[in-house]
C-alpha positions, 0 to 999 in steps of 0.5 A, a space after each residue: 173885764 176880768 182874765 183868767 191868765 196861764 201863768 207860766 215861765 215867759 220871760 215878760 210877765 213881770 211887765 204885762 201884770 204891772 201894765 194889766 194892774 195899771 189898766 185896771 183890769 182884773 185878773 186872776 194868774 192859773 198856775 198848774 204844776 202839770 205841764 200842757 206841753 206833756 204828754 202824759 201830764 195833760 190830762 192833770 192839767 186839764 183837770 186844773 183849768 176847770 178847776 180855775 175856770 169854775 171859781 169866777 166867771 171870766 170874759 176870757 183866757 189869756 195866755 203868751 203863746 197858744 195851748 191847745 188846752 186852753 183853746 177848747 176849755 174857753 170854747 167849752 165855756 163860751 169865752 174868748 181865748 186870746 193868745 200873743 206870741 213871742 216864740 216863732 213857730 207857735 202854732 204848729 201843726 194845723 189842728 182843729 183847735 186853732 179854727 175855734 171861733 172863740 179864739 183870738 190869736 196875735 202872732 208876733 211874726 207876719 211869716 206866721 201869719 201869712 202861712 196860717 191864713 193861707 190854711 184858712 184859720 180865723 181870727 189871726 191877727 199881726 201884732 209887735 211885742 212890746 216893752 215897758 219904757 217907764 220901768 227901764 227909765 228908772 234903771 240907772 246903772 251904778 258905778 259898779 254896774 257900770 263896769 261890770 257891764 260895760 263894752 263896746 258890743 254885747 250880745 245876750 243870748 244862746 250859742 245854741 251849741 249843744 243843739 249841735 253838738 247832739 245832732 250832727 253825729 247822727 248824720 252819715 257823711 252824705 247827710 252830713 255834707 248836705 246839711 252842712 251846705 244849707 247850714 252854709 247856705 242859709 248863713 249868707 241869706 237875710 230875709 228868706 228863709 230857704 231851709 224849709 223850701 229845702 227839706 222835700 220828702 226826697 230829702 227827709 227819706 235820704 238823710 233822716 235814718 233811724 237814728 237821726 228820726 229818733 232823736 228828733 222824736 224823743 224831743 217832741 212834748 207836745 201834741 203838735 204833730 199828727 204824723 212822725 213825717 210832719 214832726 221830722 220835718 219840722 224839728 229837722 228844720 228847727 235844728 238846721 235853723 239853730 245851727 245857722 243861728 249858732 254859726 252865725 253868732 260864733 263868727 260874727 262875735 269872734 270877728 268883733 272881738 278882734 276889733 273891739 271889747 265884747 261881751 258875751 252873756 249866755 248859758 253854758 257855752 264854749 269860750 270864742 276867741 277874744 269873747 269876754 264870756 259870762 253868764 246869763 242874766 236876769 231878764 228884769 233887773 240885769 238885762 237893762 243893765 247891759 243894754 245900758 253900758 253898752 256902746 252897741 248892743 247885737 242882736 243875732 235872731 234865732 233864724 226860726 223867727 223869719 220876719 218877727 221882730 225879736 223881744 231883745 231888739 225893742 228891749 234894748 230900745 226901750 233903754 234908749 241904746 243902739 242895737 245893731 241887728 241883722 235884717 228881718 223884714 218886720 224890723 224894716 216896717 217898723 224902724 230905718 237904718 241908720 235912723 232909728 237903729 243898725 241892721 246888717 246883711 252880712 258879718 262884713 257889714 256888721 264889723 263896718 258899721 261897728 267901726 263907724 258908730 264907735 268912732 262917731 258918737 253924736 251919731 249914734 247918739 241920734 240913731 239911739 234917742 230915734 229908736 227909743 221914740 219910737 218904741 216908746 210911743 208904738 211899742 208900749 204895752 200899754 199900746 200893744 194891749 189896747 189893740 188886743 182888746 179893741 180887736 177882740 172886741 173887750 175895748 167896751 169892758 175896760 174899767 173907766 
């Protein structure tokens, strides 16, 4: 088997060359300084990829996410086009390109999925992230490490202030109070999404004017959308989203700091009550670290993933740590609370079972080594890929 792979900037690469190297597969990495998700720079990058592809033969293109370009060259040539999610929403808008037969799409997030296969699109499948368990096995933290990351709760991750910040100003004082309220809204709801189900047409014509349409289409780079309603529909939802993420990271991280040692790693944020803030760190060879040193590691999902089990959960499994999470219906699929991690559906529950699992190591301890179990023997990529091939139909053209 041989793989052309677009190799762009996602956080796992490192992980799933090592894995395809391991398996023996061969690969070679297309790199193009033009972006796909640029308009004005697709027709460079097109031009790349054919280079690419008339170097070798290849069974298939690969790729994290999915991209319309790669879609219809490996039509063109004949060959599958296999894409894994790890962002939610990946697809978009529906186009004819995610109707290909060639294509082999896994997404990450079943509320994805469900809503993709109701417009009839082909050749969908449901698949978990995964995580290299031998690589962070290996990962000791040294006495330096130790105290330099060392807490009782840790969060990695954005506030999405800035989101925010951009945004609301926009809106006039009826706007304002109504987005505010689904803010709210929403805040108090795990394992529904309401946001989407709120923005009707009535909605989008009140509260969008002219300059909050502007913004929301000066942020489009991609060829999602068809229409400038579909898009304001959309990154309206997406912004609404990030604001309950933000909302909901700033109150529950401010809440256990009043109680405990927190940590926050992020990009440039403003400084929360009682949070020790610092900044973000390298996904390989730090990350691991704070999982590691942490007595309970958060995991706040951005509300655009609506049941998808995040990456940051099974990484900080995969370092045989206790993560405490907020429910998502994927997670409760795979994991039991209480068992094999932590979930809360409110920042009142989250604040009880910090103060429970802090107190009760051996506890926690178990609930630690069960999580670590199971992503080790159903979440290694070495599991994840086998799937892909075997539902792409390449499980014969593995070396060996």
């Amino acid at each position: 088997m041989r793989l052309l792979i677009y190799n762009w900037t996602f956080i796992t690469k490192h992980d799933l060359y090592l894995e395809l190297e391991k398996m023996g597969i061969e690969f070679d990495l297309f790199t193009s300084n033009a972006s796909p998700r640029f308009e004005n720079q697709r027709d460079q990058f097109r031009d790349n990829l054919q280079k690419a592809l008339k170097r070798k033969s290849y069974d298939a293109v690969f790729s994290i996410n999915f991209y319309e370009d790669l879609a219809n060259a490996a039509h063109e040539k004949g060959i599958l086009y296999i894409c894994w999610t790890y962002d939610s929403p990946a697809l978009g808008g529906v186009r004819n390109c995610h109707f290909l037969d060639t294509n082999r799409i896994f997404l990450f997030d079943s509320a994805e999925l469900e809503e993709y296969r109701k417009c009839d699109i082909p050749n969908l499948y449901y698949l978990p992230l995964a995580v290299n368990v031998k690589r962070l096995n290996q990962m000791k933290p040294s006495p330096m490490e130790q105290m330099k990351y060392h807490s009782d709760v840790s969060l990695v991750g954005r506030l999405y202030q800035s989101d925010m910040d951009k945004m609301f100003p926009l809106f006039d004082e009826y706007s304002a109070g109504y987005v505010a309220a689904i803010i709210n809204t929403q805040l108090n709801i795990y394992g529904t999404n309401i946001v989407k189900e709120l923005i009707n047409a009535d909605i989008m014509k009140r509260i969008c004017n002219e300059e909050v349409t502007d913004a929301l289409v000066k942020n489009l780079n991609d060829d999602f959308f068809h229409d400038v309603n579909e898009l304001k529909s959309w990154l309206l939802a997406s912004f609404l989203l990030k604001a309950v993420t933000n909302k909901e990271r700033v109150l529950l991280l401010t809440l256990l700091a009043k109680y405990f040692h927190v940590k926050l790693f992020t990009t440039s944020a403003p400084k929360l009550p009682g949070v020790h803030t610092y900044s973000t760190v390298d996904y390989v060879s730090e990350m691991p670290m704070v999982f590691k040193c942490s007595k309970i590691n958060l995991n706040i999902t951005l509300r655009t993933i609506r049941n998808g089990i995040p990456q940051r959960v099974i990484d900080i499994m995969g370092c045989r740590s206790l993560v405490l999470t907020n429910y998502q219906k994927d997670i409760e699929e795979y994991f039991k609370d209480g068992r094999d991690l932590l979930m809360y559906s409110s920042v009142e529950e989250a604040l009880d079972k910090c103060k429970y699992y802090l107190t009760h190591k051996e506890e926690a301890d178990k609930i630690r080594l069960n999580g670590y179990k199971i992503v080790r023997d159903q979440f290694s990529y070495e599991h994840q890929l086998n799937r892909i091939w075997e539902l792409s139909g390449l499980k014969a053209g593995l070396p060996g």
